[in-house]
C-alpha positions as CSV (number, residue, x, y, z in Angstrom):
1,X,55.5,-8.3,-120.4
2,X,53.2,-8.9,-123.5
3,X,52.2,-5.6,-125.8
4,X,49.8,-6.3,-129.1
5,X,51.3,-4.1,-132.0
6,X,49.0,-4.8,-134.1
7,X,47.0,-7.8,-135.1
8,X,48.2,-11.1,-134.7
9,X,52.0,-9.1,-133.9
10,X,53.6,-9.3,-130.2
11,X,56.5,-8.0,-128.6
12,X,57.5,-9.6,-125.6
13,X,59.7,-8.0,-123.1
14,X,62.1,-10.1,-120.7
15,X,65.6,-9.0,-119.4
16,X,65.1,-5.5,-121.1
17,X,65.2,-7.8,-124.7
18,X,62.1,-7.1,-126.9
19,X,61.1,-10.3,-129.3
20,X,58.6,-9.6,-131.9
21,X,56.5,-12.3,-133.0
22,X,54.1,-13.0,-135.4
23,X,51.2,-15.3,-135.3
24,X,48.6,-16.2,-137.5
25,X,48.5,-18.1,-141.2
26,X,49.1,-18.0,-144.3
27,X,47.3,-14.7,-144.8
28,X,49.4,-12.4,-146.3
29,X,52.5,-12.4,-143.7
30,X,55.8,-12.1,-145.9
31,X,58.3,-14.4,-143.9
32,X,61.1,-13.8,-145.3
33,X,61.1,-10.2,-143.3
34,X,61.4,-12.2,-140.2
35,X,64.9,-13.3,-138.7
36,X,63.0,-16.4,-137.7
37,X,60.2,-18.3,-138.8
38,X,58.8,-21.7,-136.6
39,X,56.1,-23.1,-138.9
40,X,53.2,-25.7,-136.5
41,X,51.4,-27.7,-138.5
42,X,49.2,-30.7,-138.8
43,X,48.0,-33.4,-140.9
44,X,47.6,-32.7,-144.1
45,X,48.8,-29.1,-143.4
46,X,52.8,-30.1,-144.1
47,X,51.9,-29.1,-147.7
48,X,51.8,-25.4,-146.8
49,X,54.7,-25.8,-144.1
50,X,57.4,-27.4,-146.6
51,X,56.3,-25.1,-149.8
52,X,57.0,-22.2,-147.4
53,X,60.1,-23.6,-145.7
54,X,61.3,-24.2,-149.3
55,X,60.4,-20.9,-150.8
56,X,62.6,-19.0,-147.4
57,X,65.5,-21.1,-148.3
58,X,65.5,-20.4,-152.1
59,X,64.9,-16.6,-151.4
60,X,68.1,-17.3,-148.7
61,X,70.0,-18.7,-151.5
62,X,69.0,-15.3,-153.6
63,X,69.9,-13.3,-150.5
64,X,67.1,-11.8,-150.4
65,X,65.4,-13.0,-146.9
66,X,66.7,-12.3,-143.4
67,X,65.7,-15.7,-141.7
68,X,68.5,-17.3,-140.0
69,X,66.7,-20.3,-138.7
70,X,63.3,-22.1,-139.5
71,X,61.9,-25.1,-137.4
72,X,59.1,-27.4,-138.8
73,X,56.9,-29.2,-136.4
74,X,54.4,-31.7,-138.0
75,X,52.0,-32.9,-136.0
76,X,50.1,-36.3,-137.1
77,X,47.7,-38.4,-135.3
78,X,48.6,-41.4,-134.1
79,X,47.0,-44.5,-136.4
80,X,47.0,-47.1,-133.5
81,X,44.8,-44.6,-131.3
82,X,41.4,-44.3,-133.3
């Protein structure tokens, strides 16, 4: 089961376990209030990925985020496929 909390925020309901989740972009989401953050991006989008994957571990090195675990996935076109 899928309920909207608000805007671009989910909870998904399976085995009587709720999982919030979060999507959208940069916007004005504060990551580091999440227990986990999985960051898609492509091209030249990395930029924004690693400056916020670095920023989460700094502010985990402060102690001052909750996120336990981030995953990157950079996407790239492939240059023999034009």
């Amino acid at each position: 089961m899928v309920r909207t909390v608000r805007r671009f925020t989910y909870v998904f309901t399976n085995a009587g376990c709720d999982t919030t989740l979060g999507l959208g972009g940069p916007g004005y989401t504060v990551y580091a209030s999440y227990s986990a953050a999985i960051f898609f991006c492509g091209g030249s989008g990395i930029s924004f990925g690693l400056s916020t994957v670095q920023e989460l571990v700094q502010r985990d090195l402060e102690r001052t985020s909750h996120v336990k675990f981030i995953e990157l996935i950079w996407c790239v076109q492939d240059p023999g496929k034009q």
